[in-house]
C-alpha positions as CSV (number, residue, x, y, z in Angstrom):
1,X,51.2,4.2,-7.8
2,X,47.7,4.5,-6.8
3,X,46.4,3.2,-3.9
4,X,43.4,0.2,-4.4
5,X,41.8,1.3,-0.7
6,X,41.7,5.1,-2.6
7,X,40.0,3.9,-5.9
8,X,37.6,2.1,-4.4
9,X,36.5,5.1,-2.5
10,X,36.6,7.3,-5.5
11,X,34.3,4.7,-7.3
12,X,31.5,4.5,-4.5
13,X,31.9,8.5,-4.5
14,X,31.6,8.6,-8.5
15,X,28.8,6.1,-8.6
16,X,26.6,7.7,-5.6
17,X,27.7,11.0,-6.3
18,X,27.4,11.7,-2.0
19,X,30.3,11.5,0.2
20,X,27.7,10.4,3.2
21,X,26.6,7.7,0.8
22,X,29.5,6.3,-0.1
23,X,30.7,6.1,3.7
24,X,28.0,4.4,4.7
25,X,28.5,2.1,1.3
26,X,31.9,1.5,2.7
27,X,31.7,1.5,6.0
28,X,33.9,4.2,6.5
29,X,33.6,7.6,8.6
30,X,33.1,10.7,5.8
31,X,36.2,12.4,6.8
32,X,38.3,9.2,5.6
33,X,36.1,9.3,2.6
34,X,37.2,12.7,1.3
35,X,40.5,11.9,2.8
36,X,41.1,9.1,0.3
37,X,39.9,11.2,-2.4
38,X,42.0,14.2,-1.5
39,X,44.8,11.7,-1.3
40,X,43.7,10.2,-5.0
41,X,44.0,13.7,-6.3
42,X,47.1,14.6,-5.1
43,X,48.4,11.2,-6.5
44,X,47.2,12.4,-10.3
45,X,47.7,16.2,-9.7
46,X,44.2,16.9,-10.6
47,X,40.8,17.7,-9.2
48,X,38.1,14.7,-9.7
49,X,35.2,15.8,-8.5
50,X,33.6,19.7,-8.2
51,X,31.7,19.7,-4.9
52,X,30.0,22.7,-2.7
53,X,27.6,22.3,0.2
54,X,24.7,21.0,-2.2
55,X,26.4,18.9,-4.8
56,X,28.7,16.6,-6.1
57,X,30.1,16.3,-9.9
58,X,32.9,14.2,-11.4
59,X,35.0,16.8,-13.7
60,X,36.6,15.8,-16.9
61,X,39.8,14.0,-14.9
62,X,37.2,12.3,-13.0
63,X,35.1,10.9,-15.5
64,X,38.7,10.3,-17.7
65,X,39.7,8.3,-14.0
66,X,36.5,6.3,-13.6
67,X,37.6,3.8,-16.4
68,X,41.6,3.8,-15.0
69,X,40.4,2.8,-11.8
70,X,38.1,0.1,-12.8
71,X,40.9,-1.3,-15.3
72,X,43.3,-1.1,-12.1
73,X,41.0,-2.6,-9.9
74,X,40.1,-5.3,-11.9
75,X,44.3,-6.6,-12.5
76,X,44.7,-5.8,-8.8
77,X,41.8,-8.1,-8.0
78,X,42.6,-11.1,-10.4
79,X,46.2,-11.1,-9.7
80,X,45.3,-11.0,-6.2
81,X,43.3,-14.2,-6.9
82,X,46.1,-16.1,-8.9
83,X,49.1,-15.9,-6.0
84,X,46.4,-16.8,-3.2
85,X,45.1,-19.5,-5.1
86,X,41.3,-18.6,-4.6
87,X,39.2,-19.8,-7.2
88,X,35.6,-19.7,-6.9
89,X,32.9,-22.2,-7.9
90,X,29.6,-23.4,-7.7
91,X,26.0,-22.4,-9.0
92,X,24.8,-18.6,-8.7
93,X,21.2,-17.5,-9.2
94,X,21.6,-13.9,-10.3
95,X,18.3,-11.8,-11.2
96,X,18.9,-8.7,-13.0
97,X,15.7,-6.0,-13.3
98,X,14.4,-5.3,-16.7
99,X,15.3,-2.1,-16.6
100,X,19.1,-2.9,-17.2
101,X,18.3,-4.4,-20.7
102,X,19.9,-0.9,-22.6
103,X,22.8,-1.0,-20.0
104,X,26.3,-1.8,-20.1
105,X,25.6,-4.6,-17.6
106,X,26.5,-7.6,-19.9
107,X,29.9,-5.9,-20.1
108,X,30.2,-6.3,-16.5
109,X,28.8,-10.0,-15.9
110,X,31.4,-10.9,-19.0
111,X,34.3,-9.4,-16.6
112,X,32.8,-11.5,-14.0
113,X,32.8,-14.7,-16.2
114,X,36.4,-14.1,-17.8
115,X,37.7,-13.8,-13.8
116,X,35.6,-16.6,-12.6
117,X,35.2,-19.2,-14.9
118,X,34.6,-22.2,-12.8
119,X,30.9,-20.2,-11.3
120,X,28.0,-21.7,-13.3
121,X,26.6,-18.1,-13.3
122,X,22.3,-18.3,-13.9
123,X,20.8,-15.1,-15.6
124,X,17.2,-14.1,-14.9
125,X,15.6,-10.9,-16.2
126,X,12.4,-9.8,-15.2
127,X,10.5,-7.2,-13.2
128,X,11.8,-6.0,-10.4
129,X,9.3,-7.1,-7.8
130,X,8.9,-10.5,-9.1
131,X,12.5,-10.6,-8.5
132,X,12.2,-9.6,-4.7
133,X,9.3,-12.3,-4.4
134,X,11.7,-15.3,-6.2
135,X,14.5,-14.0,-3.9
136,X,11.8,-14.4,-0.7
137,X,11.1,-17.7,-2.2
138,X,14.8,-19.0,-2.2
139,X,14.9,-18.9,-5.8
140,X,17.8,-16.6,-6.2
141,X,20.8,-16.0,-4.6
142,X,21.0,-12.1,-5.5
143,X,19.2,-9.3,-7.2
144,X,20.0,-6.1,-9.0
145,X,16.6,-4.3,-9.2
146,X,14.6,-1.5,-7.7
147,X,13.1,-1.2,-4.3
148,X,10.2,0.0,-3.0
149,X,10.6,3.4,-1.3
150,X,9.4,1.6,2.4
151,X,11.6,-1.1,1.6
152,X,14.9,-0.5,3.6
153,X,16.7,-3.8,2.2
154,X,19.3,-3.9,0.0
155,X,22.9,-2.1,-0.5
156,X,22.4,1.2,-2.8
157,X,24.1,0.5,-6.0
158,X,22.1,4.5,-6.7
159,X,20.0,6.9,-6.4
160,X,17.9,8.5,-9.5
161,X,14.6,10.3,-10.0
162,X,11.4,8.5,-11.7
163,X,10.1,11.0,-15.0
164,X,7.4,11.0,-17.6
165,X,9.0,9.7,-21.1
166,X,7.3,9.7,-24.6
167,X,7.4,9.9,-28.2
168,X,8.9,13.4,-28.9
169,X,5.4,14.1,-30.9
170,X,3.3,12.9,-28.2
171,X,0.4,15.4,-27.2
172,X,-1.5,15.0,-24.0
173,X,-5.3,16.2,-23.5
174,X,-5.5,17.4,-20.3
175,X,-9.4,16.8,-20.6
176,X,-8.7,12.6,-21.0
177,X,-7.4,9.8,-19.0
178,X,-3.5,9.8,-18.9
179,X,-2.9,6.7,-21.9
180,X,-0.5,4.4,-19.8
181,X,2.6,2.4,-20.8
182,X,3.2,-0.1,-17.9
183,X,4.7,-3.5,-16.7
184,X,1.9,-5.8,-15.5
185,X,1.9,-6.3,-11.6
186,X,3.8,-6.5,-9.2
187,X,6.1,-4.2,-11.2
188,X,7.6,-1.2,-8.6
189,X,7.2,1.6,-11.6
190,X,3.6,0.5,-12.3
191,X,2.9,0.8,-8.8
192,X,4.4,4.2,-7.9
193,X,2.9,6.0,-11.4
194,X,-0.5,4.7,-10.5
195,X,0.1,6.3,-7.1
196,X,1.3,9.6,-7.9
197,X,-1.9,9.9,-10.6
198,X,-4.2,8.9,-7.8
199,X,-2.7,11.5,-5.1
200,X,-3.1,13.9,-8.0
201,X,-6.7,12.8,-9.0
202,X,-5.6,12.5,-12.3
203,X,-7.5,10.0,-13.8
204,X,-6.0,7.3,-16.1
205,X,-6.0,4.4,-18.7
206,X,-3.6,1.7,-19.8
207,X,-3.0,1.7,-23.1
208,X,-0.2,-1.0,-23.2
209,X,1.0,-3.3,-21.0
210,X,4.3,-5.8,-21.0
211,X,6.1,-7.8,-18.8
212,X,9.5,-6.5,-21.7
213,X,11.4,-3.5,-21.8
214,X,11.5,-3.5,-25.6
215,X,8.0,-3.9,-25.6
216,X,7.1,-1.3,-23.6
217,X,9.8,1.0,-25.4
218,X,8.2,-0.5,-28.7
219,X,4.2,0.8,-27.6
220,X,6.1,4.4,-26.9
221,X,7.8,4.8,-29.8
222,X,5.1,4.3,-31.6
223,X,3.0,7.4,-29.6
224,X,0.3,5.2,-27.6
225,X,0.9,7.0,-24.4
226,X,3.7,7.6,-21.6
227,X,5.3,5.6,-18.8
228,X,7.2,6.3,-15.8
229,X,10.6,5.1,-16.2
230,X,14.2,6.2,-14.5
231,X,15.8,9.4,-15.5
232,X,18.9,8.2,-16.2
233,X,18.3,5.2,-18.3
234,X,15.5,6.9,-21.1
235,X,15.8,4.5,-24.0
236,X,16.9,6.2,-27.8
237,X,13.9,7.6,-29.4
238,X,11.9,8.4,-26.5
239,X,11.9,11.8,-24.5
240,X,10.7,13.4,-21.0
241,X,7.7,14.7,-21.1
242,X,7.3,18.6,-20.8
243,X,6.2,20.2,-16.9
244,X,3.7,21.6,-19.2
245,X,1.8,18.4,-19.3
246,X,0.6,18.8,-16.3
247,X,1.2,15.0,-15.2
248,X,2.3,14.6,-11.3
249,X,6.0,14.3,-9.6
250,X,7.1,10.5,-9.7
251,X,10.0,10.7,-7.2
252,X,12.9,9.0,-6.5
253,X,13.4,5.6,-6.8
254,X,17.0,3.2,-5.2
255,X,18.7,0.8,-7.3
256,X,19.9,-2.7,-5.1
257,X,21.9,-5.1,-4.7
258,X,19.8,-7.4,-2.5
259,X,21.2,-11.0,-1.2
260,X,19.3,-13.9,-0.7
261,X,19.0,-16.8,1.8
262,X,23.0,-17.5,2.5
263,X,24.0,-20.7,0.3
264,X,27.0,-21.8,1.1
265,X,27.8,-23.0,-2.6
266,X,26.9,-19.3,-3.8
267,X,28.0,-17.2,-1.1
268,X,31.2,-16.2,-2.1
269,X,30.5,-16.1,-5.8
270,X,27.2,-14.0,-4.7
271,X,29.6,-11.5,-2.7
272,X,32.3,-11.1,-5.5
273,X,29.5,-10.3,-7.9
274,X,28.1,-7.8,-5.8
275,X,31.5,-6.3,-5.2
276,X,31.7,-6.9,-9.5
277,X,28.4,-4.4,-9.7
278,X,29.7,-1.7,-7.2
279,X,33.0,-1.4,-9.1
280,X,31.1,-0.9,-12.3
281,X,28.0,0.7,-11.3
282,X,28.8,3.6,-12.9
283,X,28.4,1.6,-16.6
284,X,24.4,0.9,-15.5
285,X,23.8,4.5,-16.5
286,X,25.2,4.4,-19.9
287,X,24.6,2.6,-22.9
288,X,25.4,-0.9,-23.9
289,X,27.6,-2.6,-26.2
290,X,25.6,-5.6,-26.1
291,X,22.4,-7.0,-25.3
292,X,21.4,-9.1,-22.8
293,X,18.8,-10.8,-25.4
């Protein structure tokens, strides 16, 4: 038997890859953190994560227990549901950032349809700021999307670093304007590669821009320049750029889950979604099935 309270814990630990994080995540002092997961480990007799002073890695177990714990999780939760007799309902206004087009996400708003049928769930994709400013605007009831690095709203869903990505034959001459690949405004990536160029006085031109992933994918692809886009979610076909390019550090950049103005028709629908998306975070750095388009 393995304890529900314990796979949770090892989830938020797999997903943020930080003990500290996934206390805070949880609520949860760090010593009961790595208690649960010490506990986990003894259940299944193996070690789950590698981890010194610096770093934490799932092992082969781990990353073999990651899909266990969802699948237990998920029967704990709708069996749970069934003998209480808590069915949820009502209209939620879920935005989802453009840069979870490639992801597995459909795969977990499916799980969240099968177990909750009766929730009129509303699907809108598009850049991550304009999400922020439609959630301002009561126009959505929660977002999955990026944050700005001032911006300290939101629950961390991760953490990753911003790189360079191109065409694998792409050449850069250090003696023009970088040739830019970027989402119109307010989009969060525009706004921090156009920072990190100016810091660096590196000057710059945008040689495609659009408001869709594919098409900004599509304009790379085909060689017309870079963008700045998360580490762990680089599209197929397109690779980092080289240090030896010479273009500046992007940084880090936090994934959200952000709620809106407190519905009472969406609130708990809103909150077992967001639970939905911590669970499976993990998916959001891997490859999809199916497209959300």
């Amino acid at each position: 038997m393995y304890d529900p309270t314990h796979l949770r814990t090892f989830l938020s630990v797999a997903q943020t890859l930080s003990f500290t994080q996934a206390a805070r995540r949880l609520g949860l002092r760090q010593s009961t953190v790595s208690q649960h997961v010490r506990r986990l480990e003894d259940a299944t007799g193996r070690q789950l994560f590698s981890r010194d002073t610096h770093s934490v890695e799932l092992t082969e177990d781990g990353e073999a227990m990651l899909g266990f714990a969802r699948r237990i999780l998920e029967v704990h939760d709708q069996a749970t549901a069934f003998f209480t007799g808590t069915r949820l309902r009502g209209r939620l206004r879920f935005g989802a950032s453009e840069d979870f087009v490639l992801t597995r996400l459909p795969e977990i708003l499916e799980g969240f349809r099968h177990d909750h049928p009766e929730v009129d769930l509303e699907l809108t994709v598009e850049l991550s700021g304009t999400l922020h400013e439609r959630l301002a605007a009561g126009k959505l009831d929660l977002v999955l999307a990026k944050r700005r690095p001032e911006d300290p709203r939101g629950e961390q869903v991760w953490s990753d670093r911003l790189v360079w990505i191109g065409a694998e034959r792409l050449r850069l001459d250090p003696d023009r304007p970088v040739p830019l690949i970027v989402y119109p405004p307010p989009g969060i990536t525009r706004a921090l590669a156009l920072d990190a160029l100016h810091r660096e006085g590196r000057e710059w031109r945008v040689a495609c821009t659009s408001g869709s992933l594919n098409g900004l994918i599509a304009a790379a692809r085909a060689g017309l320049g870079v963008m700045a886009h998360s580490r762990g979610l680089v599209p197929p076909g397109l690779v980092r750029v080289p240090d030896r390019a010479g273009l500046p550090e992007l940084g880090g950049v936090d994934f959200v889950l952000v709620h809106g103005r407190r519905r009472p028709s969406a609130q708990d629908a809103a909150d077992a979604l967001a639970a939905a998306v911590l669970a499976g975070g993990d998916r959001l750095h891997r490859p999809q099935r199916a497209g959300l388009g």
